[in-house]
C-alpha positions as a printed NumPy array, in Angstrom:
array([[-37.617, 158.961, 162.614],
       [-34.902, 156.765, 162.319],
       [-35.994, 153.049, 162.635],
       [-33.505, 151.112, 165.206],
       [-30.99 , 149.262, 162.68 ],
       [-31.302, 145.183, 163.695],
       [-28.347, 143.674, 165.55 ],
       [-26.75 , 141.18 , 163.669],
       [-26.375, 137.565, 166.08 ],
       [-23.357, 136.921, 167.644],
       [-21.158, 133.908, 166.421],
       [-20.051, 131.901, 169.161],
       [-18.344, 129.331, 166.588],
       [-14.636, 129.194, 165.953],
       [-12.746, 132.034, 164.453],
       [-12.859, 130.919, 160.985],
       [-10.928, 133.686, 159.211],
       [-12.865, 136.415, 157.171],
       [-11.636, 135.534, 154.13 ],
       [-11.969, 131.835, 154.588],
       [ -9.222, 130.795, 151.868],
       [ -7.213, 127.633, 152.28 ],
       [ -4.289, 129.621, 152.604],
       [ -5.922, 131.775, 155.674],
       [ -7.33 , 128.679, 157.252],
       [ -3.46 , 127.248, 156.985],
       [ -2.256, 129.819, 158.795],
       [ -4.956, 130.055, 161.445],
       [ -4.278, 126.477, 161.814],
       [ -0.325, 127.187, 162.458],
       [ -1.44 , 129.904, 165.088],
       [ -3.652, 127.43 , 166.989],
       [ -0.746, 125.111, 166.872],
       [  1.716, 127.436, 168.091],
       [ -0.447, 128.377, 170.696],
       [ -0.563, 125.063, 172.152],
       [  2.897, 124.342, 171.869],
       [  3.394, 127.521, 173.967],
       [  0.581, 126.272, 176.316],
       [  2.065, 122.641, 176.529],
       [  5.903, 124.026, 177.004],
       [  5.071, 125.822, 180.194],
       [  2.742, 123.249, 181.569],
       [  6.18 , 121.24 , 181.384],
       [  8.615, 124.17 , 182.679],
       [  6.649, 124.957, 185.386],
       [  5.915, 121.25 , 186.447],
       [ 10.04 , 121.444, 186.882],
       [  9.706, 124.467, 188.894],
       [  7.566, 123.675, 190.878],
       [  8.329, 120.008, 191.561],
       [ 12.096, 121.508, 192.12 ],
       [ 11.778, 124.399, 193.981],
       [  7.911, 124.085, 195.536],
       [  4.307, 125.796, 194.496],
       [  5.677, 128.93 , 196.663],
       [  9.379, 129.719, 196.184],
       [  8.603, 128.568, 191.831],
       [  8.783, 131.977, 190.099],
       [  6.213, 133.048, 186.993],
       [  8.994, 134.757, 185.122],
       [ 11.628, 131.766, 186.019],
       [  8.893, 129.424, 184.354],
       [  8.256, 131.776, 181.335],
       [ 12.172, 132.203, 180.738],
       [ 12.678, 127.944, 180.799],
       [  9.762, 127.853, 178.608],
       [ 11.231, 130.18 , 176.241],
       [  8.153, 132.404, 176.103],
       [  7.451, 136.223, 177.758],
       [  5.949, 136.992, 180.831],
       [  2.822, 138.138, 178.221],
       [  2.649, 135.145, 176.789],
       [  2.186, 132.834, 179.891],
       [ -0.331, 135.593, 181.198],
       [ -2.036, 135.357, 178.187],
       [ -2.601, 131.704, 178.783],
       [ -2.865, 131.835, 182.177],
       [ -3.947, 134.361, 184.724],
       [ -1.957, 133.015, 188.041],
       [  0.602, 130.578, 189.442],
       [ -2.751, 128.731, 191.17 ],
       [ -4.126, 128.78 , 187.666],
       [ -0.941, 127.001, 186.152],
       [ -0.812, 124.975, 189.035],
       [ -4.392, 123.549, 188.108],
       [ -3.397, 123.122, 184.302],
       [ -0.106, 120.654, 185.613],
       [ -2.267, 118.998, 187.753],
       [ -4.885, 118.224, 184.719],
       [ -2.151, 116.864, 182.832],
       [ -0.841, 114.916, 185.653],
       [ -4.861, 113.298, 185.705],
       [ -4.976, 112.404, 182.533],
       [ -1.353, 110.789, 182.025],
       [ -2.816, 108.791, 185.635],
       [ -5.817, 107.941, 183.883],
       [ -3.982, 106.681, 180.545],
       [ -1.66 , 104.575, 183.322],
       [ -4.805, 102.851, 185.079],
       [ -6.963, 102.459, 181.519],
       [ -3.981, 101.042, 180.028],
       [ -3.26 ,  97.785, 182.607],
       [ -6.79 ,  97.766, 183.237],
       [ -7.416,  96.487, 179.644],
       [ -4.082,  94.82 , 179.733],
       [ -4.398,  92.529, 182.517],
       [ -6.099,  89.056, 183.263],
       [ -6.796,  89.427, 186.418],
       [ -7.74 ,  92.465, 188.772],
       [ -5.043,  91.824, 190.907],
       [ -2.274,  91.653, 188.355],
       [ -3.924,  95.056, 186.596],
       [ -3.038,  96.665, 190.093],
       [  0.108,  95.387, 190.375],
       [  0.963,  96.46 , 186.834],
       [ -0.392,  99.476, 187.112],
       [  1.63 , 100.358, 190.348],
       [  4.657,  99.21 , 188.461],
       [  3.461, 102.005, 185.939],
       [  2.592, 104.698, 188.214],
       [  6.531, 104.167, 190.092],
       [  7.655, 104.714, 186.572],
       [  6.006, 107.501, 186.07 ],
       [  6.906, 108.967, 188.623],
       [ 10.836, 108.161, 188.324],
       [ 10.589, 109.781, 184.377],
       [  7.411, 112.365, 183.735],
       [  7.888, 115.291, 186.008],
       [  4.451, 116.572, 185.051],
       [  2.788, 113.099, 186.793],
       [  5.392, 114.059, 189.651],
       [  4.876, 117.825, 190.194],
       [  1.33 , 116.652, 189.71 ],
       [  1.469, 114.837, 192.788],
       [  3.389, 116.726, 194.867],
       [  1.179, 119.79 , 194.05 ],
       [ -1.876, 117.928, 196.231],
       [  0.278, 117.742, 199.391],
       [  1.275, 121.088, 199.781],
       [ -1.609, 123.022, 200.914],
       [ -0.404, 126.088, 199.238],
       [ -1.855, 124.741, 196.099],
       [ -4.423, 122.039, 197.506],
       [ -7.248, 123.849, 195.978],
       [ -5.658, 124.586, 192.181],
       [ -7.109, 121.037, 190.992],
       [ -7.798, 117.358, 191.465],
       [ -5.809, 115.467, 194.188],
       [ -4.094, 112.152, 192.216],
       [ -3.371, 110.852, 195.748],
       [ -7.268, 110.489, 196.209],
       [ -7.78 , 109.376, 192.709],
       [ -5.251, 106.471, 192.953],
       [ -6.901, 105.46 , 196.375],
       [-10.137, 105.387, 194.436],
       [ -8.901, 103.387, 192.186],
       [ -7.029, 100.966, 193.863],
       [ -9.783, 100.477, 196.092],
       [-12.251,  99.684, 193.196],
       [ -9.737,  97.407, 192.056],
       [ -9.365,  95.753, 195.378],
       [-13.408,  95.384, 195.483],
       [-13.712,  93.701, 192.266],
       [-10.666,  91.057, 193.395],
       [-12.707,  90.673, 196.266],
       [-15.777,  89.659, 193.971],
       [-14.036,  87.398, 191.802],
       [-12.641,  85.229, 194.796],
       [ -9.221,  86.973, 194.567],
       [ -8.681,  87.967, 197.785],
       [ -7.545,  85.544, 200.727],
       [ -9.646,  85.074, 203.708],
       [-10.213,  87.47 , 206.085],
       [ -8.81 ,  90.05 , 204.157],
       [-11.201,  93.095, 203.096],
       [-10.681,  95.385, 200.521],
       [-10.678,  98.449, 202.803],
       [ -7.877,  97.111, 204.359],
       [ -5.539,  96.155, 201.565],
       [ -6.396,  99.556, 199.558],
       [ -5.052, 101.273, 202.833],
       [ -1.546,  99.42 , 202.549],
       [ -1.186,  99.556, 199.125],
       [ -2.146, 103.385, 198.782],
       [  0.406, 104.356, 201.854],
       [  3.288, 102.276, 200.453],
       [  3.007, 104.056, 196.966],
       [  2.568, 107.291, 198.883],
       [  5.625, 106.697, 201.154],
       [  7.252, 105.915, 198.227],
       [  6.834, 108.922, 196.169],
       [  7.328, 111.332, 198.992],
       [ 11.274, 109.16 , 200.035],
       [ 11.846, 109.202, 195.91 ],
       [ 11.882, 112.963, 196.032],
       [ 15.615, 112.313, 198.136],
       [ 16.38 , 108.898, 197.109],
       [ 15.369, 107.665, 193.279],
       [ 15.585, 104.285, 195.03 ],
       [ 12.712, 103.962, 196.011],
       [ 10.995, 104.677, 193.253],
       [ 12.97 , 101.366, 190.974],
       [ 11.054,  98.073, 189.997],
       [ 12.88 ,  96.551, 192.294],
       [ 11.877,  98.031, 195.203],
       [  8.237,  97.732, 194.264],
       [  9.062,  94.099, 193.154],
       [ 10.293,  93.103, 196.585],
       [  6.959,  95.027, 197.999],
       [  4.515,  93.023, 196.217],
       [  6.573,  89.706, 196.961],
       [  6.069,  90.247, 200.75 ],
       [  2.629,  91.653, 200.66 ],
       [  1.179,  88.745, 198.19 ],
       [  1.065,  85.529, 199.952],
       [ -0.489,  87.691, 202.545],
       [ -3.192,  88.924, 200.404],
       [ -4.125,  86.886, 197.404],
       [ -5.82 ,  83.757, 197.205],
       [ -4.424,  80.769, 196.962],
       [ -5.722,  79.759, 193.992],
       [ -4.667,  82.634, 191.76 ],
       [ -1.125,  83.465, 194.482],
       [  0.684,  81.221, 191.662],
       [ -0.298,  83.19 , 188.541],
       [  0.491,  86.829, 190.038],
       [  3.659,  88.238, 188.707],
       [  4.855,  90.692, 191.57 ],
       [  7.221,  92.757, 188.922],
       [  4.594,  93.261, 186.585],
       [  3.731,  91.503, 183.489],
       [  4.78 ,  94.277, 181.456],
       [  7.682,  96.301, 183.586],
       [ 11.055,  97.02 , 182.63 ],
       [ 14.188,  97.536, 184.125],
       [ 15.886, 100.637, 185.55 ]])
């Protein structure tokens, strides 16, 4: 009888082509890359649809056309609208997370890398429509579930921020850090949700005039002087 022929293992590695030439690892390469530029464009066109027209009314084949890609395509790298929802929402994290990394290692102070950071986020929010759609996606609880919810991320982090000014003496007396992380996190939310109508509130200026009334309120006295309420590193417009 026949013996039973062994099956070769499986190769779970990347899909080096067969021939493994420079030239068919170049164009391999060039796929990969075109594949993410696809990926990346409708991250972007639907982060306009959807921060435009909402998660529910956005269309799949509105998003593909803007993107300049088929309907195949975007299925091909993603399987629903709650799927694409979740990959805008990833990028929105990680352009957050660049935001709050950046002034954290920016900064002298706790305090000031909050303010600057807030100054960030505003801009962000005036100019990236993939930080905004990102945003908007975790208050409508259509798409709730499609990913991680930046409101609750920035309230993290401004209240880890607020503990550690509260460690180093920052903080005036007889204010906590639960309390100022609840002002600060409802301003920025109240302005996001009134910029969607009025780009107002989402300028510099606005936030400027913010931290100017909330400061003397909060900060110590001994570091009140040193705090820059527009940001030591925001810019007009």
């Amino acid at each position: 009888m026949w013996g039973v022929l062994p099956v070769p293992e499986q190769d779970n590695g990347p899909p080096f082509p067969a021939d493994g030439t420079p030239a068919a690892m170049e164009r391999l390469m060039a796929r990969q890359e075109r594949a993410l530029r696809t990926r990346n464009a409708l991250i972007e066109s639907a982060a306009e649809q959807f921060d435009r027209d909402g998660f529910e009314t956005a269309s799949l084949a509105t998003i593909s056309s803007r993107a300049g890609v088929s309907n195949g395509a975007l299925h091909f790298h993603f399987a629903s609208k709650t799927a694409l929802a979740g990959a805008v929402r990833e990028a929105a994290a990680q352009r957050l997370g660049r935001i709050t990394a950046s002034e954290r290692r920016s900064a002298d102070s706790t305090l000031q890398t909050l303010i600057d950071a807030s100054h960030a986020l505003v801009k962000g929010l005036r100019g990236d429509v993939v930080l905004r759609a990102g945003f908007g996606l975790g208050s409508n609880p259509a798409s709730r579930d499609s990913g991680e919810d930046l409101h609750e991320r920035w309230h993290h982090w401004v209240e880890e921020s607020f503990a550690q000014a509260g460690r180093e003496g920052a903080l005036a007396p007889k204010v906590s850090a639960r309390d100022a992380t609840l002002v600060v996190s409802a301003t920025l939310a109240g302005f996001e949700a009134l910029g969607g109508q009025d780009p107002g509130w989402l300028s510099p200026t606005t936030l400027t005039r913010f931290w100017e009334l909330l400061l003397p309120r909060l900060a110590h006295e001994s570091v009140l002087e040193g705090l820059v309420a527009s940001g030591t590193g925001s810019e007009d417009g």
